[in-house]
C-alpha positions in Angstrom: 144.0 102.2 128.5 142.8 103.1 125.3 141.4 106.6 124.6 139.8 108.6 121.9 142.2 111.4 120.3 140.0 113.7 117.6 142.7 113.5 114.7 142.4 114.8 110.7 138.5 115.0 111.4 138.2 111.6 112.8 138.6 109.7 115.9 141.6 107.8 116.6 142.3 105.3 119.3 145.4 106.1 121.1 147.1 103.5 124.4 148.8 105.2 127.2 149.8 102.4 129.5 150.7 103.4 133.2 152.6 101.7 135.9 151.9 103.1 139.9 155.4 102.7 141.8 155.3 102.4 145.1 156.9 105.2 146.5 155.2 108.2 145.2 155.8 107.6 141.0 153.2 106.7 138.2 155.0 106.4 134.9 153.3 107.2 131.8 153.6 105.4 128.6 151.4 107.1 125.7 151.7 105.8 122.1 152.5 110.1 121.3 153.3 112.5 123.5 150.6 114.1 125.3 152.0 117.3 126.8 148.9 118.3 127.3 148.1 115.4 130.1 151.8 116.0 131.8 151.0 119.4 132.3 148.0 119.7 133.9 148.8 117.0 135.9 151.5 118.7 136.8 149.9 121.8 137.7 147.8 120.5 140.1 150.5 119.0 141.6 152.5 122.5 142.0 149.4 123.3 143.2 149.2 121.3 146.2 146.1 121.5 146.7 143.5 119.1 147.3 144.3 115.4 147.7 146.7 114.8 144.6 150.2 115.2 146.3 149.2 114.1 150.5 147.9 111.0 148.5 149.7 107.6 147.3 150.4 106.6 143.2 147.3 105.1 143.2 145.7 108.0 143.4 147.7 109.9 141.1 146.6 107.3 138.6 142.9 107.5 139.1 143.7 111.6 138.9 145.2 110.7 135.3 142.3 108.1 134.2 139.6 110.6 135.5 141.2 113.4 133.4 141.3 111.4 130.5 137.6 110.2 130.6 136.6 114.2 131.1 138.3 115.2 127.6 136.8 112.0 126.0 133.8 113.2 126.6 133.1 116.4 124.9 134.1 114.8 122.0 131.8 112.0 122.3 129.0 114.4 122.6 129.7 116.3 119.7 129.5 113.2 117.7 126.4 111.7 118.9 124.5 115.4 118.5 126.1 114.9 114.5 124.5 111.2 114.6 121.4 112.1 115.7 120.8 115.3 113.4 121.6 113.0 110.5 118.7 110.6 111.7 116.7 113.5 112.0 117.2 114.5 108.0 
């Protein structure tokens, strides 16, 4: 999967590849380290609450996919509002 990482003041496309197990394991594979995806996915798993840890790795890896497309976009937001305010100029 690729996904947009806001870098330096630009975008940058970043790869994380993931591989479900089947017995309760999704490995992670990102070109950098995103400690920030390992932890909250680990909090919710602490947690134990709603479906993430009663559920199998293929759920665990829609969890991770879902949480990646909510911090894309903010960030694809922000730079469409800058697009259109320079059409607007």
């Amino acid at each position: 999967m690729k996904i947009l990482c806001p870098a330096r003041g630009c975008l940058e496309l970043e790869q994380i590849s993931f591989s479900p197990g089947e017995r309760n394991y999704v490995l992670t594979n990102p070109e950098r380290y995103r400690r920030d995806l390992r932890k909250r996915v680990r909090q919710r798993i602490r947690r134990g609450k709603g479906q993430i840890r009663s559920r199998a790795p293929d759920y665990l890896l829609y969890a991770l996919v879902d949480w990646l497309i909510d911090e894309v976009l903010p960030v694809l937001e922000r730079y469409g509002e800058q697009i259109e305010g320079s059409k607007t100029r």
